[in-house]
C-alpha positions as CSV (number, residue, x, y, z in Angstrom):
1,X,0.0,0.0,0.0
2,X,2.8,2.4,0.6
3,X,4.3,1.6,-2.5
4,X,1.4,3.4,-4.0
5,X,3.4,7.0,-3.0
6,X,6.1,6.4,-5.1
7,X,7.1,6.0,-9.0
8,X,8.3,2.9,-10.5
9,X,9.9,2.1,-13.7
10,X,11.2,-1.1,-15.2
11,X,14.7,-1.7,-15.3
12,X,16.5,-4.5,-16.7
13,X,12.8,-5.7,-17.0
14,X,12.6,-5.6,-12.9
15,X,9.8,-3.4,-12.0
16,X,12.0,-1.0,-9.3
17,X,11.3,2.0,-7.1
18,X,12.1,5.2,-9.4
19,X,14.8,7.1,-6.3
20,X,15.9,9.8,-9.3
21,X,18.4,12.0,-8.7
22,X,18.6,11.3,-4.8
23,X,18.9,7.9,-5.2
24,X,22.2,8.3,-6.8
25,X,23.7,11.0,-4.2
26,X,22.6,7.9,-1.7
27,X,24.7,5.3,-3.6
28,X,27.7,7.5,-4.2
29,X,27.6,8.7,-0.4
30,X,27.1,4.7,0.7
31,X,30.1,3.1,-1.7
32,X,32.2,6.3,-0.2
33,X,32.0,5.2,2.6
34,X,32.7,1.1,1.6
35,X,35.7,2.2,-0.4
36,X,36.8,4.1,2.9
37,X,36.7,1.0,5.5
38,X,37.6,-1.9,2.7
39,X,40.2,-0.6,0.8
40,X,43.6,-1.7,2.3
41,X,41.5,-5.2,3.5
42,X,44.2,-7.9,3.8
43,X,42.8,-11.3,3.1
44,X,44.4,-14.7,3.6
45,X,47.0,-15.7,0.9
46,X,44.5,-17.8,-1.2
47,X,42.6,-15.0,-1.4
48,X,44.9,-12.5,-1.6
49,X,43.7,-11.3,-5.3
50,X,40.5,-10.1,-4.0
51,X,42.3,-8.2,-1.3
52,X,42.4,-4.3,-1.4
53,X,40.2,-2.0,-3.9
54,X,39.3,-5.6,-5.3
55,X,37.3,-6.1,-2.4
56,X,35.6,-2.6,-2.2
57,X,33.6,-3.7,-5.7
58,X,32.7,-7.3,-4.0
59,X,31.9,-5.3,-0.7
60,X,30.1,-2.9,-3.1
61,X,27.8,-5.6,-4.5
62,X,26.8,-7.5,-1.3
63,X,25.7,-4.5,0.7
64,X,24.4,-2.3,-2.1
65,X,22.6,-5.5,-2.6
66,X,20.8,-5.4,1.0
67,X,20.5,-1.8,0.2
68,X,18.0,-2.4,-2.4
69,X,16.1,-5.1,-0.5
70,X,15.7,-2.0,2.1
71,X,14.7,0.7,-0.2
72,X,10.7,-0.3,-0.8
73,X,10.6,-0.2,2.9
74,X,11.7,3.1,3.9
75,X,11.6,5.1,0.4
76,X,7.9,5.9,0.7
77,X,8.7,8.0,3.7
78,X,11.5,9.8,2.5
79,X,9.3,10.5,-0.9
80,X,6.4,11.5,1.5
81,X,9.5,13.6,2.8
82,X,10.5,15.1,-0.3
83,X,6.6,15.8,-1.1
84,X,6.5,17.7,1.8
85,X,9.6,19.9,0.8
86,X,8.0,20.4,-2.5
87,X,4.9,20.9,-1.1
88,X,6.1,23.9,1.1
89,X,8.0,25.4,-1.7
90,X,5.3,25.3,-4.4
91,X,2.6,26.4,-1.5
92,X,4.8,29.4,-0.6
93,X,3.7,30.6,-4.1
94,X,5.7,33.4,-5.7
95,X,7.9,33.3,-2.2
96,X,9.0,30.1,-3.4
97,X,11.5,30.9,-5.6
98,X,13.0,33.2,-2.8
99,X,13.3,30.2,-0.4
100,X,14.8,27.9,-3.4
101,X,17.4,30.9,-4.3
102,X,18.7,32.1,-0.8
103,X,18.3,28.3,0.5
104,X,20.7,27.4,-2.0
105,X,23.5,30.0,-1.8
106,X,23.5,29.6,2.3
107,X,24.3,25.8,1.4
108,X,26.9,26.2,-0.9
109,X,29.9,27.0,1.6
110,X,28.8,23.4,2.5
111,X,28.2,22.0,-0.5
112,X,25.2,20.8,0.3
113,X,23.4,22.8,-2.3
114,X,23.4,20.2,-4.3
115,X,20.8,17.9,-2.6
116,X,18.1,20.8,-2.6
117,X,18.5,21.8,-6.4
118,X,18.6,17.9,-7.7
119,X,15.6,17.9,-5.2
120,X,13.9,20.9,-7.2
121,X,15.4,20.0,-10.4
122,X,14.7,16.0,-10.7
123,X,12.5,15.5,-8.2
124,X,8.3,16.3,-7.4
125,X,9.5,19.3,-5.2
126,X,10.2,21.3,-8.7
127,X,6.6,20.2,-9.7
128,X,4.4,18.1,-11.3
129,X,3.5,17.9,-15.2
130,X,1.0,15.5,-17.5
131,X,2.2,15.6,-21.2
132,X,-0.3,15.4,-24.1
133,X,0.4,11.8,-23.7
134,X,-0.6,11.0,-20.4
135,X,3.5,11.3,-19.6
136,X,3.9,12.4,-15.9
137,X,7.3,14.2,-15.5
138,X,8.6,15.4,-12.2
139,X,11.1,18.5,-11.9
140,X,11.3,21.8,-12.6
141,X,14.6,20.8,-14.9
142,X,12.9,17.8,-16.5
143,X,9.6,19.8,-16.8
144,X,11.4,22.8,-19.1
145,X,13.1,20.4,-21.2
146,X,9.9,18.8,-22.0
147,X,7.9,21.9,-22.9
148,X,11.0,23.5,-24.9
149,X,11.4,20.9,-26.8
150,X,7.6,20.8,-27.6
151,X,7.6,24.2,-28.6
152,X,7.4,28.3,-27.4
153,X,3.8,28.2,-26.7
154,X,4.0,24.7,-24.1
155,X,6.8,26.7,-22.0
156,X,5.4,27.8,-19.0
157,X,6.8,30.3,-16.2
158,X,5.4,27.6,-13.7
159,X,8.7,25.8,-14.0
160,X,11.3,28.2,-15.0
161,X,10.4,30.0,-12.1
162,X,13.1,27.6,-10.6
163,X,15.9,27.6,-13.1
164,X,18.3,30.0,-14.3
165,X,16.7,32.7,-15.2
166,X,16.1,33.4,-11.0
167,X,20.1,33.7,-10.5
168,X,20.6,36.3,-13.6
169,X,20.3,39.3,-11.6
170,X,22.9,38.1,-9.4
171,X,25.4,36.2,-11.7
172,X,25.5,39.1,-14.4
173,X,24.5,42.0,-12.7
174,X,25.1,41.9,-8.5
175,X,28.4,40.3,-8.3
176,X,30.0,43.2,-10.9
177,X,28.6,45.6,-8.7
178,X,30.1,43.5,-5.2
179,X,33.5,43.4,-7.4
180,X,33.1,47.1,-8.3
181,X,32.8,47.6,-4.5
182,X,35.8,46.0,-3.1
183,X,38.4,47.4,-6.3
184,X,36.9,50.9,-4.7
185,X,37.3,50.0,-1.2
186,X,41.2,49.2,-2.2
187,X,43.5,51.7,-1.7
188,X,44.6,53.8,-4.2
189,X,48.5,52.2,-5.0
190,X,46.8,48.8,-4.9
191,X,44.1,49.0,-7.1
192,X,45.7,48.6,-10.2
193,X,47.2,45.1,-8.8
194,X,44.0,43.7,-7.7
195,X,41.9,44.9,-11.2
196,X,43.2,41.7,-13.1
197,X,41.9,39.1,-10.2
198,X,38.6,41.1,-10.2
199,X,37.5,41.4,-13.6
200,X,38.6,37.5,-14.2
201,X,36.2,36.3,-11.6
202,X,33.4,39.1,-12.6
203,X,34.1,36.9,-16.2
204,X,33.5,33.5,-14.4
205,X,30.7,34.8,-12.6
206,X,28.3,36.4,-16.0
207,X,29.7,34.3,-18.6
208,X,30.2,30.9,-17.2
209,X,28.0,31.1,-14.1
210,X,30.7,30.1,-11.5
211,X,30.6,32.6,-8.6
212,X,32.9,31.3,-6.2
213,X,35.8,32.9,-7.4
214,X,33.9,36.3,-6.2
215,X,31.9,35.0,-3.3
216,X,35.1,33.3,-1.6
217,X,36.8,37.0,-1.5
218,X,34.3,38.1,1.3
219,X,32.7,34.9,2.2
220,X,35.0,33.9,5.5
221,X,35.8,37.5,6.4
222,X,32.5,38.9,5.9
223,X,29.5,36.6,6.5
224,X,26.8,39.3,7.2
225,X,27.6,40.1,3.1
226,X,27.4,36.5,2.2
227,X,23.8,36.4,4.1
228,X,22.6,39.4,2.1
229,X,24.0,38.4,-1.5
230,X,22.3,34.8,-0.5
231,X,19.2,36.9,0.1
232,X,19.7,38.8,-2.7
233,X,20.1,35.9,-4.7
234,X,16.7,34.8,-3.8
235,X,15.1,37.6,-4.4
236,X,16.5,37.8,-8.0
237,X,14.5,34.2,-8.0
238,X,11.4,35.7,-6.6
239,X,11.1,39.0,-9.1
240,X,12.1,36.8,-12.4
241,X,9.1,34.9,-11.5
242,X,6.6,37.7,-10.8
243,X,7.4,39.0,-13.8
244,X,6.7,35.6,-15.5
245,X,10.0,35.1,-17.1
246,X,10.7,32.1,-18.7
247,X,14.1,31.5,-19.5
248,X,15.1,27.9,-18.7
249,X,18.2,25.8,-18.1
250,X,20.9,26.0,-15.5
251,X,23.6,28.2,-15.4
252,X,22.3,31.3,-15.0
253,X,24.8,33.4,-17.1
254,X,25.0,35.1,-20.3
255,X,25.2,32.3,-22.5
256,X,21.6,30.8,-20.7
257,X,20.7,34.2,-21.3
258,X,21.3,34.5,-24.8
259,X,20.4,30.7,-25.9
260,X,17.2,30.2,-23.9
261,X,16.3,33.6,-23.4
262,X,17.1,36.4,-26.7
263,X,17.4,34.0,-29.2
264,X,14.2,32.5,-28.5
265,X,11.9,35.7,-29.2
266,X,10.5,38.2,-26.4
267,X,8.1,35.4,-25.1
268,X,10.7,34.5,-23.0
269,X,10.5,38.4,-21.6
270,X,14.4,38.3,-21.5
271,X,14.3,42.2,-21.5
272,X,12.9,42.1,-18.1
273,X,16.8,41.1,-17.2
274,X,18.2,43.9,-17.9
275,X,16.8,46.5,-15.3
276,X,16.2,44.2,-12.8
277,X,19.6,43.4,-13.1
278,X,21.2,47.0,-13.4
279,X,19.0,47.5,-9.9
280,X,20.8,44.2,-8.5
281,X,24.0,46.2,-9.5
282,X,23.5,48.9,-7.7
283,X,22.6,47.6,-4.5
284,X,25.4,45.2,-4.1
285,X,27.9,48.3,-5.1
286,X,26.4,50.6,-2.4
287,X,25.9,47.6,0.1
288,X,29.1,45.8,-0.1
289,X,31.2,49.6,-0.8
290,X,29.2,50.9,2.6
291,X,29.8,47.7,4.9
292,X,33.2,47.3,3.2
293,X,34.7,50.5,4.7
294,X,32.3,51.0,7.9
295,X,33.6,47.4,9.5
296,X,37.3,47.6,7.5
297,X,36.7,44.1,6.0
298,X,40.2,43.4,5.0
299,X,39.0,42.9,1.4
300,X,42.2,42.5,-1.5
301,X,43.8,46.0,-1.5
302,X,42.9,46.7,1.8
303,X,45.7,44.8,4.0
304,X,48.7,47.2,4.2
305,X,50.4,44.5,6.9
306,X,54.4,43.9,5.7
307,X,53.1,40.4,4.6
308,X,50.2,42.0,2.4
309,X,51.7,44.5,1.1
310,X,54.8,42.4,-0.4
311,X,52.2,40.2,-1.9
312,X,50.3,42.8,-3.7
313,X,53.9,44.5,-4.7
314,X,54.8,41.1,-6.7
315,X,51.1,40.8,-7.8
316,X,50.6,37.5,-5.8
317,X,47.2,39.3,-4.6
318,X,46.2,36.6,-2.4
319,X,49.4,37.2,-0.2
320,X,50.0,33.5,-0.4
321,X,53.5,32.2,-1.7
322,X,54.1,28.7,-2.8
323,X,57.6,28.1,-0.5
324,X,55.9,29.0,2.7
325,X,52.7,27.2,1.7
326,X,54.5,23.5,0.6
327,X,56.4,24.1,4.6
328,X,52.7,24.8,6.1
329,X,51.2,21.5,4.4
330,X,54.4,19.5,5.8
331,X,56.8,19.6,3.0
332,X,56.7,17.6,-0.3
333,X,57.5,14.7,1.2
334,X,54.2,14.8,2.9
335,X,52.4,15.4,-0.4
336,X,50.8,12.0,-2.2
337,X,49.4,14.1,-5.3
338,X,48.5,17.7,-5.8
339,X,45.5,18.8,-8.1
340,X,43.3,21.5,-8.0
341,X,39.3,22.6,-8.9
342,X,38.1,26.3,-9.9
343,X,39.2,27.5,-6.4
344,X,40.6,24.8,-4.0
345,X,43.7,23.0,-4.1
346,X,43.0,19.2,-3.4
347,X,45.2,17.3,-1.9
348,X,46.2,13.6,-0.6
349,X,48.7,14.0,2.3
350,X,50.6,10.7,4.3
351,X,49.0,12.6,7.3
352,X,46.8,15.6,7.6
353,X,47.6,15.8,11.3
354,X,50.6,17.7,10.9
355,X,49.7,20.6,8.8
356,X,49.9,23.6,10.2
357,X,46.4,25.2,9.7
358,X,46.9,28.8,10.5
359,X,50.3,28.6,8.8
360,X,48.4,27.8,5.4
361,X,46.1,30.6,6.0
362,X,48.6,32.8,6.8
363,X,50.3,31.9,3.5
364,X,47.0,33.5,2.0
365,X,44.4,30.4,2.1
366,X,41.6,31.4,2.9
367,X,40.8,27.8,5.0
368,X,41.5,24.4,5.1
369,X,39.2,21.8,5.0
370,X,40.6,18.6,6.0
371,X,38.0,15.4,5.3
372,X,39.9,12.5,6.5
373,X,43.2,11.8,7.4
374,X,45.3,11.7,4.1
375,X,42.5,13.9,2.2
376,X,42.7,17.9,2.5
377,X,41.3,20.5,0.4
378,X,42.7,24.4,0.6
379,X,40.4,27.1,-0.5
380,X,42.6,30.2,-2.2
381,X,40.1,31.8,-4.8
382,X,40.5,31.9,-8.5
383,X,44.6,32.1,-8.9
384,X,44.3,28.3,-7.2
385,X,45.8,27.3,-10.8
386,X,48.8,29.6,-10.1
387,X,49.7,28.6,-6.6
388,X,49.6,24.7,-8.0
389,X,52.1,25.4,-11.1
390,X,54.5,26.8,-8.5
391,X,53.8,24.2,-5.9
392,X,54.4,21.5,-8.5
393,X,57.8,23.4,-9.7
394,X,59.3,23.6,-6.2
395,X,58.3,19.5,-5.5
């Protein structure tokens, strides 16, 4: 009877519970955490060829396999669960968008973002919607695709109201005006060094949609601006869909904007962007230029400390440098392998116990996140690619 709350679908000709896009954040979370207690198993010599990551894909198998004798019996709760978030969200009407936006800018220094936009995006939180053909389709993602590709006049505001047209305001518009702010803010011989490292992450913010680069210059020092630009961000979400935008996708930058949005005809209202945005711009300039100075947020440009200032002086902006950074992390010969994302260093270290936290922030990290004992990631900001090329040179 409970089974009745929840999709199925055949696979492999098995009729099986449809988990979508959670399901699969379950799996990867569960075999994580297999490959992290089985993989240096030694077994007796017979067996020895099974031994190690061998026996993490056996291990894998046998408990995924209980797994999915367990899932009919408690997935009907978590997809009453997941109703229920939907429920509130679509119920909170146009303040819906608002919660999705803020909600997932608050969890992204976590990144647990992630959960609640596959949630929105895959799942019957984004919505609900019957096709022609008697087709449901859960998602606000899934939903959009659908219409688009039926045509302009099957698109409906209903579900872009949770895509990327809600974080235009703020990727294009708002985070130019936040980066306007701090080069401003920096005094006068350092603004010039700090220009370059601004406009590249004002780039990677409107044109590809990644805002860390920007948001992890204030996001540790500041918080109080991270809570507004989060609410901000939600609000950009709230007003799109008031004024019954419809621009669909993802990404939320100018390329969405173009694509899904101008190209597309003015049905999309994509013009309804451009003031709302140039608003958005303004109010992160004043905001973040106000609190900036008031509180003396040590912002780039704004440290004149020895350390800081030779930093700026050689353009290393960050104030980090590669020799006292490799000494911090425990020398090279501590270092297993060395790679880096858009603005974290990743790292797998013999021991994670004997890196010197503050000594890594002092070398212009801006914190360390260590998530077991051999793996470490260091957040710097967008010259991450920089800091590895001269790490790698001096190991």
């Amino acid at each position: 009877g409970l089974l009745k709350v929840v999709d199925t679908k055949m696979v492999m000709g098995i009729q099986s519970i449809d988990t979508g896009a959670l399901g699969a954040l379950i799996c990867g979370v569960i075999v994580f955490f297999i490959h992290e207690k089985f993989q240096n198993v030694e077994l007796p010599d017979a067996f020895s060829f099974f031994g190690g990551t061998r026996f993490v894909a056996i291990a894998t198998v046998l408990i995924m396999s209980v797994v999915g004798l367990t899932v009919p019996m408690v997935w009907p709760f978590f997809a009453a669960g997941i109703n229920k978030v939907g429920a509130a969200i679509n119920g909170a009407g146009p303040f819906g968008p608002f919660l999705f936006g803020a909600g997932e800018r608050l969890l992204l220094p976590f990144g647990l973002h992630h959960i609640l936009v596959a949630t929105i995006r895959f799942t019957e939180a984004g919505g609900t919607y019957v096709t022609a053909a008697g087709e449901t389709i859960h998602g606000a993602l899934n939903i959009f695709y659908n219409q688009f590709a039926q045509g302009a006049e099957f698109v409906s505001p209903e579900a872009t109201k949770f895509l990327s047209q809600g974080k235009m305001p703020t990727f294009m518009f708002g985070l130019g005006g936040a980066a306007l702010a701090i080069y401003k803010s920096a005094y006068l011989e350092n603004r010039k060094k700090i220009k370059g490292l601004l406009i590249s992450a004002v780039v990677a913010s409107a044109v590809g949609g990644i805002t860390e680069p920007i948001e992890f210059i204030f996001l540790f020092i500041a918080p109080v601006l991270y809570v507004f630009h989060a609410i901000m961000t939600g609000l950009g979400f709230m007003v799109m869909g008031l004024l019954k935008v419809a621009i669909g996708n993802t990404d939320g930058n100018i390329i969405d904007f173009l694509v899904f949005g101008v190209f597309q005809g003015f049905w999309t209202k994509w013009f309804y962007v451009i003031p709302v945005g140039i608003i958005w711009f303004l109010i992160y300039y004043f905001v973040f230029k106000w609190y900036i100075v008031k509180y003396d947020i040590p912002t780039p440009g704004r440290d004149n400390s020895a350390q800081a200032q030779e930093a700026v002086d050689s353009g290393d902006i960050a104030g980090y440098t590669a020799k006292v950074m490799l000494e911090a992390l425990g020398g090279k010969e501590n270092i297993v392998s060395l790679d880096n994302c858009i603005t974290r260093l990743r790292l797998v270290v013999k021991d994670s116990s004997i890196i010197d936290v503050e000594a890594v922030k002092a070398a212009g990290a801006v914190n360390v996140v260590k998530l077991n004992d051999t793996n470490v990631q260091v957040i710097i900001g967008p010259k991450v690619q920089v800091l590895k090329k001269q790490l790698q040179k001096l190991m």
